[in-house]
PDB file with one MODEL, atoms N, CA, C and O in Angstrom:
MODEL        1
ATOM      1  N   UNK A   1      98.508  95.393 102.317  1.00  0.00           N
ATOM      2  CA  UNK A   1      98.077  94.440 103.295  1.00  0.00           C
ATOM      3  C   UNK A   1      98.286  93.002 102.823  1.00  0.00           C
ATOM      4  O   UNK A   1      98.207  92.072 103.626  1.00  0.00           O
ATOM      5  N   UNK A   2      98.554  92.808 101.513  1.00  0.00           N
ATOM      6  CA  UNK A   2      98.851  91.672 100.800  1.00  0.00           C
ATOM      7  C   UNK A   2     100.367  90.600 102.198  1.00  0.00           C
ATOM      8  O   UNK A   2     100.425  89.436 102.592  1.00  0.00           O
ATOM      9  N   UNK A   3     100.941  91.404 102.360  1.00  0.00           N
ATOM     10  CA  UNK A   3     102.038  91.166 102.664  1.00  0.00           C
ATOM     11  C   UNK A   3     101.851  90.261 104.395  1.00  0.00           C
ATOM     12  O   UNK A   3     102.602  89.442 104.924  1.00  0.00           O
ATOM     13  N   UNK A   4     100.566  90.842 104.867  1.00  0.00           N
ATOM     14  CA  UNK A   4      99.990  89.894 106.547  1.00  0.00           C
ATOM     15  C   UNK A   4      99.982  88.876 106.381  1.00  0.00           C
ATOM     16  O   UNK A   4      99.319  88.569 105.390  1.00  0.00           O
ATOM     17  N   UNK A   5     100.485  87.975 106.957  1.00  0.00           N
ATOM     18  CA  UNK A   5      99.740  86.660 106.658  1.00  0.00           C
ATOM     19  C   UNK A   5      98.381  86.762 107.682  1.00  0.00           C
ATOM     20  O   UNK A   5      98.227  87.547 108.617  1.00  0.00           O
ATOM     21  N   UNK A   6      97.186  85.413 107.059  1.00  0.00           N
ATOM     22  CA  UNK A   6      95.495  85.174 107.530  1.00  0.00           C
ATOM     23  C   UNK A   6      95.270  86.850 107.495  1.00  0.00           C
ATOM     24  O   UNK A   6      94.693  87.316 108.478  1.00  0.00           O
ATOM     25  N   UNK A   7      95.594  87.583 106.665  1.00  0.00           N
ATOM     26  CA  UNK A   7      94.955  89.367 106.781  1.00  0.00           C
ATOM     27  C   UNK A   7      93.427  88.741 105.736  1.00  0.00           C
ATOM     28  O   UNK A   7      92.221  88.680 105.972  1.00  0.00           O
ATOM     29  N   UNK A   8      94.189  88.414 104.694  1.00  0.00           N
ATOM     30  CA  UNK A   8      92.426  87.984 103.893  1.00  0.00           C
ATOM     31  C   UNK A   8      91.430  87.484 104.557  1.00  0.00           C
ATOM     32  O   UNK A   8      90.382  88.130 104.574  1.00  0.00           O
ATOM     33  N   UNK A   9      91.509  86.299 105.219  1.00  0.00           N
ATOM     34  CA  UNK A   9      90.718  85.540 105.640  1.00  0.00           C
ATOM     35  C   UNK A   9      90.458  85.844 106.995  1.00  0.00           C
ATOM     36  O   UNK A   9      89.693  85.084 107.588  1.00  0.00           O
ATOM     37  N   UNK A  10      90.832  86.586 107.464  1.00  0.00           N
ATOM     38  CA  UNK A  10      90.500  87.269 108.821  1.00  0.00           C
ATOM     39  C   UNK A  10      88.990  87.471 108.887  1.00  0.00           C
ATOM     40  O   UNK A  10      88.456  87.905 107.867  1.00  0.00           O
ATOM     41  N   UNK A  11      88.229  87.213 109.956  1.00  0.00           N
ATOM     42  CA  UNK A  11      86.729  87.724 110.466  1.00  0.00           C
ATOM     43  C   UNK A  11      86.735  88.575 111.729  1.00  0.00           C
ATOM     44  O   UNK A  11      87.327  88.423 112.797  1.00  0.00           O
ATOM     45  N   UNK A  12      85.639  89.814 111.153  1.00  0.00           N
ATOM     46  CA  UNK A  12      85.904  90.228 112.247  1.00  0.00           C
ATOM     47  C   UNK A  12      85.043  89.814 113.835  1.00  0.00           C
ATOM     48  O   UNK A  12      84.287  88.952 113.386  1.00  0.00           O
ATOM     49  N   UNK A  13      84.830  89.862 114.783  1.00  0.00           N
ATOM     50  CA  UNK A  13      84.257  89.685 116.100  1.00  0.00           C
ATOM     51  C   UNK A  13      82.859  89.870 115.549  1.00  0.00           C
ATOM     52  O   UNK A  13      82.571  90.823 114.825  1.00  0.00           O
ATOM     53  N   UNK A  14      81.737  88.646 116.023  1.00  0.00           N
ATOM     54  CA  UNK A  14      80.493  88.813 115.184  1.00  0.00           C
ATOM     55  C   UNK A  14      79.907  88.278 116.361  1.00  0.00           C
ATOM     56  O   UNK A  14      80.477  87.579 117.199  1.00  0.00           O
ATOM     57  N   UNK A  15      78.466  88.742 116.360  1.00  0.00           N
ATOM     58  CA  UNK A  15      77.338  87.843 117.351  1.00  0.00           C
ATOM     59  C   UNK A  15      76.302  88.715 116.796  1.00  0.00           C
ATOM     60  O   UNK A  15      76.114  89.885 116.463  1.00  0.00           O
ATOM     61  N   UNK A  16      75.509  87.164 116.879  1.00  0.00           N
ATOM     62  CA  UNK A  16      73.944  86.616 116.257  1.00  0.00           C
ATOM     63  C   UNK A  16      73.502  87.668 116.727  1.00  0.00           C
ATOM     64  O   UNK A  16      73.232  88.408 115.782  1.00  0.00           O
ATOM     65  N   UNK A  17      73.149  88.422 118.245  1.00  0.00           N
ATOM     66  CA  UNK A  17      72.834  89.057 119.070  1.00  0.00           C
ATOM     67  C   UNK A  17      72.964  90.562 119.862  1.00  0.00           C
ATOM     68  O   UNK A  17      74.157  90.867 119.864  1.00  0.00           O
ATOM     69  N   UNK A  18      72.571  91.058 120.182  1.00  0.00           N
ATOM     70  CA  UNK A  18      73.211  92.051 121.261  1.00  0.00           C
ATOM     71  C   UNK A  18      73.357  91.270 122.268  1.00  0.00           C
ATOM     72  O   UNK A  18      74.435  90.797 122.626  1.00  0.00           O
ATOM     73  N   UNK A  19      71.803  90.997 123.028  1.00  0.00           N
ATOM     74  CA  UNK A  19      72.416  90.137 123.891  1.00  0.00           C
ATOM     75  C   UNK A  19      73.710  89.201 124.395  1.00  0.00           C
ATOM     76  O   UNK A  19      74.202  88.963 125.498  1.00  0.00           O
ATOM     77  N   UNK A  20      73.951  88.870 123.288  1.00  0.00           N
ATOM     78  CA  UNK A  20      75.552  87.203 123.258  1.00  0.00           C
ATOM     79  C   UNK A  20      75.919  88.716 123.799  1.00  0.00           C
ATOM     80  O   UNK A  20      75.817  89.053 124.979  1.00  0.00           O
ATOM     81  N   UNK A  21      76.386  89.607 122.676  1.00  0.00           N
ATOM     82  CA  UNK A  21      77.548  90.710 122.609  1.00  0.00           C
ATOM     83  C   UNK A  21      77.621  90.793 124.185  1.00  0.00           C
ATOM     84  O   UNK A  21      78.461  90.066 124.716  1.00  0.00           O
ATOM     85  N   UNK A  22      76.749  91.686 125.091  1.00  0.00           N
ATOM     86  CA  UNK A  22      76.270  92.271 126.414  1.00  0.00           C
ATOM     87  C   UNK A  22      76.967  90.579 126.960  1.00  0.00           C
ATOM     88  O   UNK A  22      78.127  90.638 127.369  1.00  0.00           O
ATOM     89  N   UNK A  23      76.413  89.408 126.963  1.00  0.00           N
ATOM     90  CA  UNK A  23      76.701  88.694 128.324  1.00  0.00           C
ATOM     91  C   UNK A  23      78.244  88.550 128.022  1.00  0.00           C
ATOM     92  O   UNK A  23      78.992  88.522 129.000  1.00  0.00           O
ATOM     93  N   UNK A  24      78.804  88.453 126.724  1.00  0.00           N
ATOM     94  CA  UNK A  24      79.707  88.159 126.575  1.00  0.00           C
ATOM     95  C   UNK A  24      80.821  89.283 127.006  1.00  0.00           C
ATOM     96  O   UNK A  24      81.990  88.942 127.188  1.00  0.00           O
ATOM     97  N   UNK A  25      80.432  90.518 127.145  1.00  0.00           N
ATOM     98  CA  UNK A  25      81.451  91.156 127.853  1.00  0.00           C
ATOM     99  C   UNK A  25      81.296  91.289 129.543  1.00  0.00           C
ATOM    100  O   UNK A  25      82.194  91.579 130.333  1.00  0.00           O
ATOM    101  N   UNK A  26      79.768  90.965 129.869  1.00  0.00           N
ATOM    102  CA  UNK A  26      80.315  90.638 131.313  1.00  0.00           C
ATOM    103  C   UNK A  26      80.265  89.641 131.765  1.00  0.00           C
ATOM    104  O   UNK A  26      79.711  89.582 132.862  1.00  0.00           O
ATOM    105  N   UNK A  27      80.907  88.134 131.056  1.00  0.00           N
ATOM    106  CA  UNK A  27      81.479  87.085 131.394  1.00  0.00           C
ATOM    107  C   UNK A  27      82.887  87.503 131.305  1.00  0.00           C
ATOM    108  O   UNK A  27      83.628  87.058 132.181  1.00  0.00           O
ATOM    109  N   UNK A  28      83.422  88.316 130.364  1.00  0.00           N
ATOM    110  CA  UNK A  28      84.718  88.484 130.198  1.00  0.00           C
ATOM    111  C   UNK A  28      85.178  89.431 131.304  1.00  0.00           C
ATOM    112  O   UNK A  28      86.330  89.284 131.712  1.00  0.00           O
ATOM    113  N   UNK A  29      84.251  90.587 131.947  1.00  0.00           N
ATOM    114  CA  UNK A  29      84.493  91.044 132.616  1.00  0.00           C
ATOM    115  C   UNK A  29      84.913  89.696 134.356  1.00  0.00           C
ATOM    116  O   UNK A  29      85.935  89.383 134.967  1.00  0.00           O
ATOM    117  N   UNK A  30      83.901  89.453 134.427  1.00  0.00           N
ATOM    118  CA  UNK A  30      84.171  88.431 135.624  1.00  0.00           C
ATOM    119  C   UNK A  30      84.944  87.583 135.482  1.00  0.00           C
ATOM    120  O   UNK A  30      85.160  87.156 136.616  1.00  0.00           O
ATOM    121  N   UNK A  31      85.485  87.080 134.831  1.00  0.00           N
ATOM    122  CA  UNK A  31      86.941  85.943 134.438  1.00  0.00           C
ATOM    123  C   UNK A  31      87.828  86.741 134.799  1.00  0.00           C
ATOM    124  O   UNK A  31      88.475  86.453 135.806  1.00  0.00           O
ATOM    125  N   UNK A  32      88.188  88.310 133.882  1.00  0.00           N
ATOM    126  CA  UNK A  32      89.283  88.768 134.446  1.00  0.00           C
ATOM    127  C   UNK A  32      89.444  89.648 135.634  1.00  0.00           C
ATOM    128  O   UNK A  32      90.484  90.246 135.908  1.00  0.00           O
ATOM    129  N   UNK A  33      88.427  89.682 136.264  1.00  0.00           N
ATOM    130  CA  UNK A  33      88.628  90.666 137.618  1.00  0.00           C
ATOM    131  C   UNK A  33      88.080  89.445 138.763  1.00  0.00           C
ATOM    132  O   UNK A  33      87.433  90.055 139.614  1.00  0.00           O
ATOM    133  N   UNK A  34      88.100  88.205 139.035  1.00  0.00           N
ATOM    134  CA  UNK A  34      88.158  87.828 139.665  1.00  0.00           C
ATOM    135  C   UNK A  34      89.839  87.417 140.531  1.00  0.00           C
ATOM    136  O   UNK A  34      89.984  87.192 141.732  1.00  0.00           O
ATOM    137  N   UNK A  35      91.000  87.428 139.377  1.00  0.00           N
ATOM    138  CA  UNK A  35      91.426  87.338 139.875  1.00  0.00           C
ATOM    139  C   UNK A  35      92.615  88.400 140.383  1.00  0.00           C
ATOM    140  O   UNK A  35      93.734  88.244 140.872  1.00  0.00           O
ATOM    141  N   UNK A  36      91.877  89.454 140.051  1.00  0.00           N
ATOM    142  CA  UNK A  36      92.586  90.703 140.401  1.00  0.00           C
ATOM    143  C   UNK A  36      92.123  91.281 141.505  1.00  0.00           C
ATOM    144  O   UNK A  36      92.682  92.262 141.994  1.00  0.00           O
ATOM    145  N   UNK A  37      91.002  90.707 142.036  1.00  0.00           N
ATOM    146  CA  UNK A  37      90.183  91.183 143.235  1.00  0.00           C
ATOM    147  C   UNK A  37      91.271  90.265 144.189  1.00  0.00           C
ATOM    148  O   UNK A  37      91.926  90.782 145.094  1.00  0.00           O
ATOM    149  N   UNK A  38      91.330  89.188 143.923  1.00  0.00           N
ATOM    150  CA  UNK A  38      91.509  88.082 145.173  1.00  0.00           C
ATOM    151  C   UNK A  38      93.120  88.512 145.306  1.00  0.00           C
ATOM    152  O   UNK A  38      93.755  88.015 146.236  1.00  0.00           O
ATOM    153  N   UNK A  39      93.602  89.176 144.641  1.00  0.00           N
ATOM    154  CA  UNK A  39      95.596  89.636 144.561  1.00  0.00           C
ATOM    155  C   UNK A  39      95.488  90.411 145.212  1.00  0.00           C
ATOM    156  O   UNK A  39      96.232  90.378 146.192  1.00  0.00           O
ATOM    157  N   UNK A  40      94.158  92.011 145.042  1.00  0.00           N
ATOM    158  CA  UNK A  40      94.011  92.900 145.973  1.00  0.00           C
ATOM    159  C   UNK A  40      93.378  93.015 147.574  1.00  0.00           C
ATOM    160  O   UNK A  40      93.474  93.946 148.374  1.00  0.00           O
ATOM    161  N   UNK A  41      92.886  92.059 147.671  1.00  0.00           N
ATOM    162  CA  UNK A  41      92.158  91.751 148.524  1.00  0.00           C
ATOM    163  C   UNK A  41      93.202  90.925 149.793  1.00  0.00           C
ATOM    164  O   UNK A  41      92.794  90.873 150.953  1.00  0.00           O
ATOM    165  N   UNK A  42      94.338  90.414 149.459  1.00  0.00           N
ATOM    166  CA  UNK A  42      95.366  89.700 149.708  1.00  0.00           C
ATOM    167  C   UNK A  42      96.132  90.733 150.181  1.00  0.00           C
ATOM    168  O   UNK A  42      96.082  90.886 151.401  1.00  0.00           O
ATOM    169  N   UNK A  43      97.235  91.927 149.193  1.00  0.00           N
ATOM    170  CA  UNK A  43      97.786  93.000 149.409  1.00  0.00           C
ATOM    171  C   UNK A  43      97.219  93.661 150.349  1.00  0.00           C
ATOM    172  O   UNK A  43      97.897  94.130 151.263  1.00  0.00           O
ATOM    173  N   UNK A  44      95.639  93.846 150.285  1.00  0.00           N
ATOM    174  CA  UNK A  44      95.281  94.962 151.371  1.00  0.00           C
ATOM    175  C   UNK A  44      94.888  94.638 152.474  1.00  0.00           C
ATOM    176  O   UNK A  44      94.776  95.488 153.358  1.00  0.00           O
ATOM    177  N   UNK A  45      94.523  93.054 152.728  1.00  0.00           N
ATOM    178  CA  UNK A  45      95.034  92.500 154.002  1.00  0.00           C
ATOM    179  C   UNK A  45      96.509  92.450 154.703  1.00  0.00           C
ATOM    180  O   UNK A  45      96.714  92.426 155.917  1.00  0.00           O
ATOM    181  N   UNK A  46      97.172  92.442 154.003  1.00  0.00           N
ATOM    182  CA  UNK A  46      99.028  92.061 154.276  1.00  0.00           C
ATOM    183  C   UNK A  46      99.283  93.834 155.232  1.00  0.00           C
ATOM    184  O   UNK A  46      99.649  94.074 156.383  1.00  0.00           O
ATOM    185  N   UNK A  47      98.875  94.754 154.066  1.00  0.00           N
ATOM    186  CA  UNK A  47      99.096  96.362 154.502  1.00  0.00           C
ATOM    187  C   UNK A  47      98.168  96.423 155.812  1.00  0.00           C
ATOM    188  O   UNK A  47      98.558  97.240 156.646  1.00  0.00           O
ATOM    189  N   UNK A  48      97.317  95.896 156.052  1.00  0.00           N
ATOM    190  CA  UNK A  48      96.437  96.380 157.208  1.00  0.00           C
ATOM    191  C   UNK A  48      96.585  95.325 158.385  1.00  0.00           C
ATOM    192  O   UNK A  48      95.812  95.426 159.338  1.00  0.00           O
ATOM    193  N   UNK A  49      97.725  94.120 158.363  1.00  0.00           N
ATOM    194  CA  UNK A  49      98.095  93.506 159.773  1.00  0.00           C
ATOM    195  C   UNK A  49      99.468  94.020 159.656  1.00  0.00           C
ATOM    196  O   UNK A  49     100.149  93.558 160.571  1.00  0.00           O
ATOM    197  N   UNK A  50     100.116  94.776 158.903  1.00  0.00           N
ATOM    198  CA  UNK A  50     101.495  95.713 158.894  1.00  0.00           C
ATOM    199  C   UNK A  50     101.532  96.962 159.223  1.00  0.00           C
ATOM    200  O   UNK A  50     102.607  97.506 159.477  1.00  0.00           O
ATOM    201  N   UNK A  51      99.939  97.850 159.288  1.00  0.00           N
ATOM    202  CA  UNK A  51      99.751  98.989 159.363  1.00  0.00           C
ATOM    203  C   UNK A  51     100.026  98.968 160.978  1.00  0.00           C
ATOM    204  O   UNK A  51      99.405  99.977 161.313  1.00  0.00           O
ATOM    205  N   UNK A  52     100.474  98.531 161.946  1.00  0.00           N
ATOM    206  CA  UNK A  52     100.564  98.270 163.258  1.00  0.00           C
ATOM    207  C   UNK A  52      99.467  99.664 163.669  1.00  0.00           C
ATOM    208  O   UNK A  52      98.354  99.546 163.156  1.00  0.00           O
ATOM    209  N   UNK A  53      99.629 100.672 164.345  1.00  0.00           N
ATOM    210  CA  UNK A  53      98.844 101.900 165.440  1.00  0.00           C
ATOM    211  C   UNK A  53      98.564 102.543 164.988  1.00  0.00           C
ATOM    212  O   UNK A  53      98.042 103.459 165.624  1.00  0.00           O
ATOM    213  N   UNK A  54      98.649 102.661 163.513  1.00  0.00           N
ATOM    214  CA  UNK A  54      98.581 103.873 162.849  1.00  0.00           C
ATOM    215  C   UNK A  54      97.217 103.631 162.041  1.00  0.00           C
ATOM    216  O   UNK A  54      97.187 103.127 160.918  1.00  0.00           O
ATOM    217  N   UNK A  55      95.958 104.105 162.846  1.00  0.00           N
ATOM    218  CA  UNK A  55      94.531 104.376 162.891  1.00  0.00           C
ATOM    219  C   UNK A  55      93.994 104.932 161.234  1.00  0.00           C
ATOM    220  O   UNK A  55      93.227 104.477 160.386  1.00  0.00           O
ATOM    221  N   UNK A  56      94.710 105.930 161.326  1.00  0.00           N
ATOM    222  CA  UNK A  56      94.229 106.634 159.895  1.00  0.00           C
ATOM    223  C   UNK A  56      94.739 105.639 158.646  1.00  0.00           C
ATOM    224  O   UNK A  56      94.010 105.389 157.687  1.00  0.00           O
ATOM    225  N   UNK A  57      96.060 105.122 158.791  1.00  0.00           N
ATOM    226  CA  UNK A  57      96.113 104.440 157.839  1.00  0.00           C
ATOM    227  C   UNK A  57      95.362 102.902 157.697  1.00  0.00           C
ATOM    228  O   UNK A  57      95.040 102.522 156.571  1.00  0.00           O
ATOM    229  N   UNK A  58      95.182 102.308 158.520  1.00  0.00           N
ATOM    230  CA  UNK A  58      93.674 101.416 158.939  1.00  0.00           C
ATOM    231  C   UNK A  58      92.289 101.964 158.287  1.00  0.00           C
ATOM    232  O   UNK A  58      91.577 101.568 157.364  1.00  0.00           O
ATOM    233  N   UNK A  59      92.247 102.803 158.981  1.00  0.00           N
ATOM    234  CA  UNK A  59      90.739 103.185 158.055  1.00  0.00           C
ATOM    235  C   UNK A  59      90.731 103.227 156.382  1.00  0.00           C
ATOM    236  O   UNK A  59      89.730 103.033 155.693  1.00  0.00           O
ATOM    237  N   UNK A  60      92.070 103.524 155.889  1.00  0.00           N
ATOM    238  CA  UNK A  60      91.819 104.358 154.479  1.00  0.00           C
ATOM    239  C   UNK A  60      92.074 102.771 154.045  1.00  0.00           C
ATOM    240  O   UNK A  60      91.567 102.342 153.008  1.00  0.00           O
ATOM    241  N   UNK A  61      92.823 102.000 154.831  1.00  0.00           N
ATOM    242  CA  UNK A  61      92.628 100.521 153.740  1.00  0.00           C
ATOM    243  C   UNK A  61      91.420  99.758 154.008  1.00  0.00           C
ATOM    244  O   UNK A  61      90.872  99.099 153.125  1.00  0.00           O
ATOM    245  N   UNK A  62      90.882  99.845 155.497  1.00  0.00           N
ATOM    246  CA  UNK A  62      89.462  99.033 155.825  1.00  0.00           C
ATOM    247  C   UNK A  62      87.947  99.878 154.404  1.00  0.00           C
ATOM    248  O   UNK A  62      86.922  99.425 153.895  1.00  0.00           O
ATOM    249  N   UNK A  63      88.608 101.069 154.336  1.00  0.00           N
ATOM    250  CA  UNK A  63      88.216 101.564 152.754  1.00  0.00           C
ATOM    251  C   UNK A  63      88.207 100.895 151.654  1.00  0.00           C
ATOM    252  O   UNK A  63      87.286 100.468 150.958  1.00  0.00           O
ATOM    253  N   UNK A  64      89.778 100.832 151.535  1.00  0.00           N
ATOM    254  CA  UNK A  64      89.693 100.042 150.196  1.00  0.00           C
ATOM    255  C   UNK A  64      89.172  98.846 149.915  1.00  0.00           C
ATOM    256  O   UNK A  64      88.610  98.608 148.846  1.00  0.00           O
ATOM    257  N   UNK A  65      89.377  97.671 151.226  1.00  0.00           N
ATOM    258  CA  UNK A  65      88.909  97.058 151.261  1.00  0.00           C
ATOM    259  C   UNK A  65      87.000  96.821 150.781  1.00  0.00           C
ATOM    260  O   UNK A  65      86.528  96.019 149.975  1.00  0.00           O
ATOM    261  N   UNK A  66      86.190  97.991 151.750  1.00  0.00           N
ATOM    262  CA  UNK A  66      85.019  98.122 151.301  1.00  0.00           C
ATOM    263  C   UNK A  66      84.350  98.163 149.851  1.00  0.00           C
ATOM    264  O   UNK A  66      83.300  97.758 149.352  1.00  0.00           O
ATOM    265  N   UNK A  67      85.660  98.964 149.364  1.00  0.00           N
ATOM    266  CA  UNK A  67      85.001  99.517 147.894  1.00  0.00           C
ATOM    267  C   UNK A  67      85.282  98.289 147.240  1.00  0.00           C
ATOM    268  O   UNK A  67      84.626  98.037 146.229  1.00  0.00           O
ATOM    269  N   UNK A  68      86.183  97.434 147.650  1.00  0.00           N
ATOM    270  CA  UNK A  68      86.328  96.946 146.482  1.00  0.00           C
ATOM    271  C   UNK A  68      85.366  95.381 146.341  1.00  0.00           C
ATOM    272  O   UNK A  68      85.170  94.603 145.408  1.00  0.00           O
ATOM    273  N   UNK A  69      84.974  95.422 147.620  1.00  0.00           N
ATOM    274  CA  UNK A  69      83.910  94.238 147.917  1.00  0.00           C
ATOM    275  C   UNK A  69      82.597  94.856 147.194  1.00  0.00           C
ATOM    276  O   UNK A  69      81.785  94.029 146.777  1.00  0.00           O
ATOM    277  N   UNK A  70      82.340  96.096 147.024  1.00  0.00           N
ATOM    278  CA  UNK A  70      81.206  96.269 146.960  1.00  0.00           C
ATOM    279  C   UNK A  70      81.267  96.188 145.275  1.00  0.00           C
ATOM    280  O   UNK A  70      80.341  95.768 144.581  1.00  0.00           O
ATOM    281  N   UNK A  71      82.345  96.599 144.857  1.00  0.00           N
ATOM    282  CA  UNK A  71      82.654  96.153 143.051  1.00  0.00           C
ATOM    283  C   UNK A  71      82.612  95.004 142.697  1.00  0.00           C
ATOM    284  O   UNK A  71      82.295  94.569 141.590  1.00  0.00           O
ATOM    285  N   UNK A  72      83.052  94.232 143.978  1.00  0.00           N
ATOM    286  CA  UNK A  72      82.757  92.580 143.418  1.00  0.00           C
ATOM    287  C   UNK A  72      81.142  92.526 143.010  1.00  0.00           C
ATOM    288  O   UNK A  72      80.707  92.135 141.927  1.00  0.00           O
ATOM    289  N   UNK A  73      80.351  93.015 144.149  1.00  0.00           N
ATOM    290  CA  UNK A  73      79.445  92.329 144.299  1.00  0.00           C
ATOM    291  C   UNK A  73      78.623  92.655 142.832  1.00  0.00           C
ATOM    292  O   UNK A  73      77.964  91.832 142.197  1.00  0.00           O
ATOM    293  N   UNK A  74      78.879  94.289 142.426  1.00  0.00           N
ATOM    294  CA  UNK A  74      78.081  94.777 141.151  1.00  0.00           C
ATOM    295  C   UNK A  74      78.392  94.046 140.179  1.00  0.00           C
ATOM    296  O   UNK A  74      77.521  93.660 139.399  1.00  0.00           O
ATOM    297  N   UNK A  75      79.809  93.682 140.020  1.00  0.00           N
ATOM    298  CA  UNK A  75      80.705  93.218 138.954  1.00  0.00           C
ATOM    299  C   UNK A  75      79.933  91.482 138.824  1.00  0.00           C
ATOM    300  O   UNK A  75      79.553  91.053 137.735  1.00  0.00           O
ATOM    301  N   UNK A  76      79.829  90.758 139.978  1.00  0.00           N
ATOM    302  CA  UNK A  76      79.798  89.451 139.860  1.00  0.00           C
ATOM    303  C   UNK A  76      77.680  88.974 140.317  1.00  0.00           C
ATOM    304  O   UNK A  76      77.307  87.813 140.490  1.00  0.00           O
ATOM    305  N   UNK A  77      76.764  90.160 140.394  1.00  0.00           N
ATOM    306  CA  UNK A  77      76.046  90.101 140.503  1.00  0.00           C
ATOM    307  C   UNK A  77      75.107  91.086 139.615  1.00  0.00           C
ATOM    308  O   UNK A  77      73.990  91.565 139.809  1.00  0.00           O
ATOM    309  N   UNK A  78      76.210  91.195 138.377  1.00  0.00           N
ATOM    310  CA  UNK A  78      75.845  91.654 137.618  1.00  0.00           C
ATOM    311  C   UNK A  78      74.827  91.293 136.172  1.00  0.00           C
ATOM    312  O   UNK A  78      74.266  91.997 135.333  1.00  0.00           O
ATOM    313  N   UNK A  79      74.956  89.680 136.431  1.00  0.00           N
ATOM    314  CA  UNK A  79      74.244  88.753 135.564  1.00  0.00           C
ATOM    315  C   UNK A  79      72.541  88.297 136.467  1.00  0.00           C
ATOM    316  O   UNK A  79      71.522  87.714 136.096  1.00  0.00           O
ATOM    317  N   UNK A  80      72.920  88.842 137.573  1.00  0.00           N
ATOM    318  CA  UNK A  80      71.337  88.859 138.196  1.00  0.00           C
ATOM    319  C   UNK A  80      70.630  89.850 138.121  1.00  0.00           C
ATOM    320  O   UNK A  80      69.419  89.733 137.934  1.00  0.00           O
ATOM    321  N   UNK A  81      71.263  91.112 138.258  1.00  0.00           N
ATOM    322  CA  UNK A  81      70.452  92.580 137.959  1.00  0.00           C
ATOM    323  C   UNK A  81      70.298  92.520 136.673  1.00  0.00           C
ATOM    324  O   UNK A  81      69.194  93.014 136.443  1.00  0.00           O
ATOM    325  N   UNK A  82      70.913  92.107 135.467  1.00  0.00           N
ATOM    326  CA  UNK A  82      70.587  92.381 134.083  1.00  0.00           C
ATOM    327  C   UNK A  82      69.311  91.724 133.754  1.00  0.00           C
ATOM    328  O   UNK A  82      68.471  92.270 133.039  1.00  0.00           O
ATOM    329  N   UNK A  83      69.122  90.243 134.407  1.00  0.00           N
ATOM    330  CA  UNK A  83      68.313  89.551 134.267  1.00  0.00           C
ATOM    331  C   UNK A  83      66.983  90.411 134.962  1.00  0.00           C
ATOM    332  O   UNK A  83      65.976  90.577 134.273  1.00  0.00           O
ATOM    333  N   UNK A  84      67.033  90.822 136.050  1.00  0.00           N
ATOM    334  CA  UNK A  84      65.992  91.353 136.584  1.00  0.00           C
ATOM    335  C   UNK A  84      65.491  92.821 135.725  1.00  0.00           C
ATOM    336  O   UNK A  84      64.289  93.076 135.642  1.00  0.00           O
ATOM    337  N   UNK A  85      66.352  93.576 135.216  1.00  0.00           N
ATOM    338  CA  UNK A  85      66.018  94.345 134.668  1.00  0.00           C
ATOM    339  C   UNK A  85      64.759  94.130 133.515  1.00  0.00           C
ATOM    340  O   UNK A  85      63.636  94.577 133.284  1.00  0.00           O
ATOM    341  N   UNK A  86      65.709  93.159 132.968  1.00  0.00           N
ATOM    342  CA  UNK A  86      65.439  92.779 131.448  1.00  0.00           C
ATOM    343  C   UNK A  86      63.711  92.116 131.635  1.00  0.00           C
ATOM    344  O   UNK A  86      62.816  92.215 130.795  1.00  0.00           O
ATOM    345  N   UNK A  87      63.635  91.523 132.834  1.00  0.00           N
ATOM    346  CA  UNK A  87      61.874  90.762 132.996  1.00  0.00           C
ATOM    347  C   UNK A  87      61.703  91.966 133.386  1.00  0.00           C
ATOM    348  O   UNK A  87      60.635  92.265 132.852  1.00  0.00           O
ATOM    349  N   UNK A  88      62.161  93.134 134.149  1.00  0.00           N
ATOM    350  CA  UNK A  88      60.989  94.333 134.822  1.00  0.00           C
ATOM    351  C   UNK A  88      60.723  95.173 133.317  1.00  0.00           C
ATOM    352  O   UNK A  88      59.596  95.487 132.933  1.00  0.00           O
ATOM    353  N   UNK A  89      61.740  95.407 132.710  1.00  0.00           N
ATOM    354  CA  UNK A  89      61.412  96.062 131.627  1.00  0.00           C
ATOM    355  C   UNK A  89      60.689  95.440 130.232  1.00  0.00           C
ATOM    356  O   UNK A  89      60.398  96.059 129.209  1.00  0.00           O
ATOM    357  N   UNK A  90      60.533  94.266 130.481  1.00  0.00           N
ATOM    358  CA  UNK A  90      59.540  93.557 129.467  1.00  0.00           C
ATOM    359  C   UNK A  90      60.274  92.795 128.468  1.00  0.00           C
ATOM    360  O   UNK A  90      59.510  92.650 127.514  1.00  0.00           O
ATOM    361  N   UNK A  91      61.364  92.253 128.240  1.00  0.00           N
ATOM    362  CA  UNK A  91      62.434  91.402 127.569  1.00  0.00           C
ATOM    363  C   UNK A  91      62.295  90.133 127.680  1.00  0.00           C
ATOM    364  O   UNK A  91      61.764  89.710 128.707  1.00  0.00           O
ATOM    365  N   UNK A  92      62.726  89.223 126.674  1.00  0.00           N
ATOM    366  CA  UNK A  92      62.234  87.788 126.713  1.00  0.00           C
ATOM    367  C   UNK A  92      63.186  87.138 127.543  1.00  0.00           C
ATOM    368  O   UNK A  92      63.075  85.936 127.785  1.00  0.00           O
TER     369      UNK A  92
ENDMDL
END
């Protein structure tokens, strides 16, 4: 390993906390799926004013559409339920 360069002096991923650890992966989570929602959310509008008469295929995207609003909402209202948890369950 001599041969890496910064291999010595490398640190690995550290926090003071669990907590940091926990918000810090679902801040990271919401940075990167915000903008993968708004690409899909785009696509599956485009497919569903292209889907012209064809009913069944309407529904299965007015689907996707659903699910994936409702992932936003867990995903990006996910720093309010933790919080609520954390006071119902007795956490500082």
């Amino acid at each position: 390993m001599d041969s890496i360069p910064g291999y010595d002096t490398a640190q690995p991923i550290q926090f003071a906390t669990l907590d940091q650890l926990l918000w810090g992966i679902v801040k990271t989570i919401q940075v990167y799926s915000l903008p993968v929602m708004a690409l899909s959310i785009a696509a599956l509008g485009i497919a569903l004013v292209m889907s012209g008469d064809d009913t069944e295929r309407k529904s299965k995207l007015k689907g996707w559409i659903t699910h994936l609003l409702l992932g936003g909402l867990l995903v990006f209202g996910a720093a309010t339920i933790a919080s609520i948890l954390k006071t119902f369950l007795g956490g500082k």
